[in-house]
C-alpha positions in Angstrom: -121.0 -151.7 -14.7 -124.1 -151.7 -17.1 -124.6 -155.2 -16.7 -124.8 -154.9 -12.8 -127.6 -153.6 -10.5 -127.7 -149.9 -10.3 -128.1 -149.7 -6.7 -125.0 -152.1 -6.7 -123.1 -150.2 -9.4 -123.8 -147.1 -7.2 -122.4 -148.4 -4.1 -119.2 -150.1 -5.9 -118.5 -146.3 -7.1 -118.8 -145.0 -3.5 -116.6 -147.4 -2.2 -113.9 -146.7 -5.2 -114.1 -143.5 -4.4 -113.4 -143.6 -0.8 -111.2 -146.3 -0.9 -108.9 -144.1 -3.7 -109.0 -141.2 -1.5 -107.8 -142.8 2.0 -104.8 -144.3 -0.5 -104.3 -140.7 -1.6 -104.4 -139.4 2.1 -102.2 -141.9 3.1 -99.3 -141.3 0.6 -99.7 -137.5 0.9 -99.3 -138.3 5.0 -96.1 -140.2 4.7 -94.6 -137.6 2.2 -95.4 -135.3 4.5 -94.5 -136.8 7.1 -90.6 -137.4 5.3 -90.2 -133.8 5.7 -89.9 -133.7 9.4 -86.5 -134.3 9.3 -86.2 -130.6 7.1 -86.0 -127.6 8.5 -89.0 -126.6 10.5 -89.8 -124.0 7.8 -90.1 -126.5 4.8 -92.1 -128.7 6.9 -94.5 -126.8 7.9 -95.2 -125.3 4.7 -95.4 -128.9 2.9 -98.3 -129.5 5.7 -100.1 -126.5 5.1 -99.9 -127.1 1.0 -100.9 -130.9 1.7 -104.3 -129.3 4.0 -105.2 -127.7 0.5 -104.5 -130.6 -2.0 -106.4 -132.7 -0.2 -109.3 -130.6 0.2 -109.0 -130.0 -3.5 -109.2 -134.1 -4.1 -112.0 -134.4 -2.0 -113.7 -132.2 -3.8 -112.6 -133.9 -7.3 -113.4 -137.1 -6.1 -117.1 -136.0 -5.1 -117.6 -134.3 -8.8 -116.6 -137.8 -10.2 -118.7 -139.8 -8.0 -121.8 -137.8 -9.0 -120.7 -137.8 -12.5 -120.7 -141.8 -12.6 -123.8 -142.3 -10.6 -125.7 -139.8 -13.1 -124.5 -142.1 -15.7 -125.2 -145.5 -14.0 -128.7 -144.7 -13.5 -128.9 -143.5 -17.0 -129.7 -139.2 -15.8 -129.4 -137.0 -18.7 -127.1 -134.0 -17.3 -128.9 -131.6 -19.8 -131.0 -130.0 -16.9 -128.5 -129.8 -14.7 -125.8 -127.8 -16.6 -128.7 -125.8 -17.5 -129.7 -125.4 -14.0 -126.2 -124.8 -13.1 -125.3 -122.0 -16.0 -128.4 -119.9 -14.4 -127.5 -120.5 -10.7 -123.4 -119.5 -12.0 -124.5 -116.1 -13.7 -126.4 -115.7 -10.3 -123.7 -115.9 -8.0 -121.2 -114.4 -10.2 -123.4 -111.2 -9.5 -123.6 -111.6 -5.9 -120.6 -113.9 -4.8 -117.4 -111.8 -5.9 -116.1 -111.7 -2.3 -116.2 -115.5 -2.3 -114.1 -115.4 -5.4 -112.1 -112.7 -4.1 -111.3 -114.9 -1.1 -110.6 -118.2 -2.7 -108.3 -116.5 -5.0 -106.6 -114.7 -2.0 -106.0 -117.8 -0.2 -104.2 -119.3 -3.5 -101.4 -116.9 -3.2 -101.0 -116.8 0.2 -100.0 -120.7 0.4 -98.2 -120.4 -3.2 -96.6 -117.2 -2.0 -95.7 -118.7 1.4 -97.1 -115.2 3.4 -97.6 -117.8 6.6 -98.1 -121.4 7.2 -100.5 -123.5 10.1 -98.8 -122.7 13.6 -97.2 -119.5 12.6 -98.0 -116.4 15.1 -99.7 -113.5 12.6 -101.5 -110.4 12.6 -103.9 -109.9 10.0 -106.9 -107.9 9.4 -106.5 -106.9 13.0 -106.2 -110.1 14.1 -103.8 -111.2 16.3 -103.5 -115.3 16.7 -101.7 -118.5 15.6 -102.8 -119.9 12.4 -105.0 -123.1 12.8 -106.5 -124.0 9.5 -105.8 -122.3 6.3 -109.0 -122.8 4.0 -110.4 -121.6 0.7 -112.6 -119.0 2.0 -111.1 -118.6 5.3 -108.2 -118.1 7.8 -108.9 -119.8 10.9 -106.8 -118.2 14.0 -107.0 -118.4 17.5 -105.5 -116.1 19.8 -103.6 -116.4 23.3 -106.8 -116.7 25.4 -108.2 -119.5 23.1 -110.4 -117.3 21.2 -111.2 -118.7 17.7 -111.5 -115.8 14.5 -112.8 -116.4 10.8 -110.8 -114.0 8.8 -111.8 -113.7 5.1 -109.0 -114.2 3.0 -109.8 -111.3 0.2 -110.0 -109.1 3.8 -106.2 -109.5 4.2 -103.9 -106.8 2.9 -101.5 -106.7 5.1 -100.1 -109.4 7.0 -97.6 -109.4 9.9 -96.0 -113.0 10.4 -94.3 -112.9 13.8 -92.8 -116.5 13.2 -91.0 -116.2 10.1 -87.9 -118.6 9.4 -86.1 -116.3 12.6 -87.3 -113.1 15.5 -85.2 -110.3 16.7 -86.7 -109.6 20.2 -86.0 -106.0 21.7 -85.1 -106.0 25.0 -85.6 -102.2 26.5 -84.5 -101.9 30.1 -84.5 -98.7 32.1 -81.8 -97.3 34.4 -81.5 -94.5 36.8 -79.7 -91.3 35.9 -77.5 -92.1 38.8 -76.2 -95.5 37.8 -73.4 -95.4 35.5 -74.5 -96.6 32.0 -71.5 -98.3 30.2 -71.3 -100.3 33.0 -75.4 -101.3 32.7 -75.0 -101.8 29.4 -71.6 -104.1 29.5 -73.7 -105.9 32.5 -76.6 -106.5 30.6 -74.5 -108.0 27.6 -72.2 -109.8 29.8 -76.0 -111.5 31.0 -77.4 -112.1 27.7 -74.4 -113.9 26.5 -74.7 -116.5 29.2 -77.8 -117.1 28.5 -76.9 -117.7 24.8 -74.3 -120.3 26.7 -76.7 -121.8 28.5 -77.2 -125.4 27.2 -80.3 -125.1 27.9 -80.9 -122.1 26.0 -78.7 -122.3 23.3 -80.3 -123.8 20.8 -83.1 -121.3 20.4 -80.5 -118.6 20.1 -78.9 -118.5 16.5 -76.8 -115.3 17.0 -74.5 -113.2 19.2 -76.3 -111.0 21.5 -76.4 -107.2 20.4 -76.1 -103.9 22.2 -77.7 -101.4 20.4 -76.6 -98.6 23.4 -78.7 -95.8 24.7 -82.1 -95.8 23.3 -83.5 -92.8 25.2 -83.0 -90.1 28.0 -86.4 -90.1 29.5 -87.4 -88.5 32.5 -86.9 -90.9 35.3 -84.9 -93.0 33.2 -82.0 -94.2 30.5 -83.2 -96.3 28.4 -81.2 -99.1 27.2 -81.7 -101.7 24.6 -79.9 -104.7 23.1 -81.3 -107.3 20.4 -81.2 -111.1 20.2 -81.5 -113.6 17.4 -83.6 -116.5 17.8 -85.8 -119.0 16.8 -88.6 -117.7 15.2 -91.0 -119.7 17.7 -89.1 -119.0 20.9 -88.9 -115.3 20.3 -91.5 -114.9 23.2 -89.9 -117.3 25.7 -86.6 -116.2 25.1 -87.2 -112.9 25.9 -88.9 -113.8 29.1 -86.0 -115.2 30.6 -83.6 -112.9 29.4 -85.5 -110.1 30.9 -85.2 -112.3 33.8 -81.7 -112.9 34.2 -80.9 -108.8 33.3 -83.5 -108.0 36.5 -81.9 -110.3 38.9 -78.2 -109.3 37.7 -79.4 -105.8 38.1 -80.3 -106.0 41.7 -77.1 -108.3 42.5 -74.7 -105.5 40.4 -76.7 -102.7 42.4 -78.3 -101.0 39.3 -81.1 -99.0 39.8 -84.1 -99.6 37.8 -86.2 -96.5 38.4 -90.0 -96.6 39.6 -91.8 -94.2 36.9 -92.9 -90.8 39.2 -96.2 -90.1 39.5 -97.0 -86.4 40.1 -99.7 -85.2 42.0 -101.1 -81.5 41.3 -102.1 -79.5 44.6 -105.6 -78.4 44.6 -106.3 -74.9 44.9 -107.6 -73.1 47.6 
């Protein structure tokens, strides 16, 4: 390119360089795209990896550019690394939470702590994962809500849509009903809905009854378990909490109203 205008060579570099990295995002998009037919787990972890490699290209790609056009136009990089080694020693001083962050979002995508769409608490943040980037974990939560968590500010991370979900099911009962009955009803229920065809698929297990839970004061509590897809945990337990109310009612178990006390004032 010495031979050609610089303005020229300039412009044939950009172009390269933009043209390389659509051919990159492309191939990355169909390999990613090949793993759709994997389990939903190993999909959406190869799309959160491939968020972060091509971020990383990008910003290889850019360093490249600038490298070549310094050159073409004949820039002596001298001053700049110089420039550069002072501004480095500067913000190694003052930007250790940056590197704290950048290196905390590393391991959680190499560790696989949570992927883009999963359902996690962090920080004390509650939200579905919507970007995972080098500083930051972008969530948003159930009323649309968007949150900025730093990734060196997670310690402790709750992942609520991990390969599979366990919803509890607690249901109260009055003293007066007879329990083994409630509790065979309320299996007998949750196994039809794991038979329902419509329903079926998003449970991956037998129903459980776990039995008596608690002797409360206005109430027995009773509580059985499902297995299901990690995703439909919520849903799932909706309906089933459904169905158990309206078999309830039609079986003529009680489920008690909580007492409220008053206190009578004194005289």
């Amino acid at each position: 390119m010495a031979d050609l205008n610089p303005w020229i060579s300039t412009a044939i570099v950009i172009v390269s360089m933009l043209v390389l990295y659509l051919i990159l995002v492309r191939i990355g998009n169909r390999y990613v795209a090949s793993f759709r037919s994997h389990t939903p787990h190993s999909a959406a972890r190869v799309a959160t990896l491939w968020v972060m490699v091509r971020r990383t290209i990008l910003v290889v790609l850019l360093v490249i550019a600038v490298l070549m056009i310094f050159d073409i136009w004949g820039l002596s990089m001298a001053p700049f690394v110089a420039i550069g080694t002072v501004i480095g020693v500067a913000l190694g001083f003052g930007a250790q939470d940056v590197v704290r962050d950048v290196l905390a979002g590393f391991f959680i995508i190499a560790e696989d702590q949570y992927q883009i769409g999963d359902s996690v608490t962090i920080a004390g943040t509650n939200g579905t994962v919507e970007d995972i980037q080098f500083r930051v974990t972008v969530l948003r939560d159930v009323e649309g809500n968007v949150y900025y968590v730093p990734n060196g500010q997670i310690t402790v991370t709750e992942n609520a849509t991990s390969r599979f979900a366990q919803p509890v099911l607690d249901v109260r009962v009055g003293y007066e009903a007879d329990i083994d009955q409630a509790m065979d009803v309320m299996l007998d229920e949750l196994k039809k809905l794991a038979e329902d065809p419509e329903w079926s698929d998003r449970i991956t297990a037998e129903p459980e009854m776990l039995g008596v839970q608690e002797l409360a004061d206005s109430a027995v509590l009773i509580r059985a378990r499902l297995t299901t897809v990690a995703t439909e945990r919520w849903a799932v337990r909706r309906e089933a909490l459904r169905r158990v109310k309206n078999r309830f009612d039609s079986e003529g178990i009680p489920i008690p109203v909580p007492q409220v006390r008053f206190s009578q004032p004194s005289d």
